[in-house]
C-alpha positions as a Markdown table, in Angstrom:
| # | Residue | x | y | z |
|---|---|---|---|---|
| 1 | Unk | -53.2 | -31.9 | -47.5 |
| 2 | Unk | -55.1 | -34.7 | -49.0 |
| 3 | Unk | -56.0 | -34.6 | -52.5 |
| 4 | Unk | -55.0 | -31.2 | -53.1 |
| 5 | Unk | -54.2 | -30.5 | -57.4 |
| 6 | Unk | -53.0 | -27.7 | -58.7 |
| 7 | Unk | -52.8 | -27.0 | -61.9 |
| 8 | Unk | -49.1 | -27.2 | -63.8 |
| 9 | Unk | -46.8 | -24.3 | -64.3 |
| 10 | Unk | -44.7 | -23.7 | -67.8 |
| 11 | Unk | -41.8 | -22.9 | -65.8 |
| 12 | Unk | -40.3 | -24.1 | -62.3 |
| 13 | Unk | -38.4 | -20.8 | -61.1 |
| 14 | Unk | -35.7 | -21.6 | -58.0 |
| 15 | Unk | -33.2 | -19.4 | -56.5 |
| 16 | Unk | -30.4 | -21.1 | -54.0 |
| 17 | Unk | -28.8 | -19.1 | -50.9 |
| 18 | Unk | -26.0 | -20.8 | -50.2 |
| 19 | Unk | -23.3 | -22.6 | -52.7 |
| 20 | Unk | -21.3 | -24.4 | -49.9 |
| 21 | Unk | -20.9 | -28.4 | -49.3 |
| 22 | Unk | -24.4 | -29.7 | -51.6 |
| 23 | Unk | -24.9 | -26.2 | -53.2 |
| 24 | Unk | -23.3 | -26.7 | -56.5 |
| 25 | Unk | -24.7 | -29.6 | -57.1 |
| 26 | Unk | -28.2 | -28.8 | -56.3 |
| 27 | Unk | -28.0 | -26.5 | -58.8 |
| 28 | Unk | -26.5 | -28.8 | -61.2 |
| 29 | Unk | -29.3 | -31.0 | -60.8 |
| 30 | Unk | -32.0 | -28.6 | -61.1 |
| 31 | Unk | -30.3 | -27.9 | -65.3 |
| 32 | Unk | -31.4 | -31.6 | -65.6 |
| 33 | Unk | -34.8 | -31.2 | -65.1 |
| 34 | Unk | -37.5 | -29.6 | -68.1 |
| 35 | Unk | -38.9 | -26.2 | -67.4 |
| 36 | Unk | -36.8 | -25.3 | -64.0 |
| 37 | Unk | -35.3 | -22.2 | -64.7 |
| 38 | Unk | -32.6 | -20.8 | -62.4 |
| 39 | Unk | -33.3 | -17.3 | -61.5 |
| 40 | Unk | -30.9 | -16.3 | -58.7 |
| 41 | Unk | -28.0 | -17.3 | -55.7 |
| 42 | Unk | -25.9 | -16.7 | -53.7 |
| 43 | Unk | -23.1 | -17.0 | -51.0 |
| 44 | Unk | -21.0 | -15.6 | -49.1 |
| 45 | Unk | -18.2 | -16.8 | -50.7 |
| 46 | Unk | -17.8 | -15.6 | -54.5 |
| 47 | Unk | -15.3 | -18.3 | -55.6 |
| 48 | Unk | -19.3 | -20.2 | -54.9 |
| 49 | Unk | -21.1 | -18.0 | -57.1 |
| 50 | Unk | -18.5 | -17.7 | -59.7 |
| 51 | Unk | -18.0 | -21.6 | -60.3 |
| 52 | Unk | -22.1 | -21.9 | -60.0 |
| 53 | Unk | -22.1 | -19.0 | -62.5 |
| 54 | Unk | -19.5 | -20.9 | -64.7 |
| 55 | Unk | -21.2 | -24.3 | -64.5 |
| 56 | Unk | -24.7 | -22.7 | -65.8 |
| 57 | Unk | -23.0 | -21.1 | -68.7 |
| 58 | Unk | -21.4 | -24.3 | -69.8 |
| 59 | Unk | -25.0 | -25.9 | -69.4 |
| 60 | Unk | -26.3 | -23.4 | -71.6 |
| 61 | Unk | -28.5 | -22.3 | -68.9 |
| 62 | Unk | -27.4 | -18.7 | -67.7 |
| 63 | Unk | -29.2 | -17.7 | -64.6 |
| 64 | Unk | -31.5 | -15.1 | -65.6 |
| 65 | Unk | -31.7 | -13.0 | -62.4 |
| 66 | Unk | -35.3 | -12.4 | -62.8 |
| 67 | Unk | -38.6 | -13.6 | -60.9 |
């Protein structure tokens, strides 16, 4: 798509389905960057969700749950 624009959003909303190998710290990453807001993950493992869970409440970032 050449020269397609669209115009900016306030907030970047992501979700994540799967925590495994990278997972974690995709998520970590997104907390560095302005306006992305984390709304939702998961796995099928919940040691995953609970230390992704953990991390975003030290980061002061909760995951919201919420589109």
């Amino acid at each position: 798509m050449l020269q397609f624009a669209a115009d900016p959003i306030p907030t970047v909303r992501v979700a994540f389905i799967g925590l495994g190998m990278r997972g974690l710290g995709a998520v970590k990453r997104m907390t560095h960057i302005p306006s992305v807001e984390t709304v939702d993950f998961c796995d099928v493992k919940q040691e995953n969700t609970e230390k992704c869970n953990h991390m975003l409440a030290e980061k002061g970032c909760p995951c919201t749950g919420e589109f």
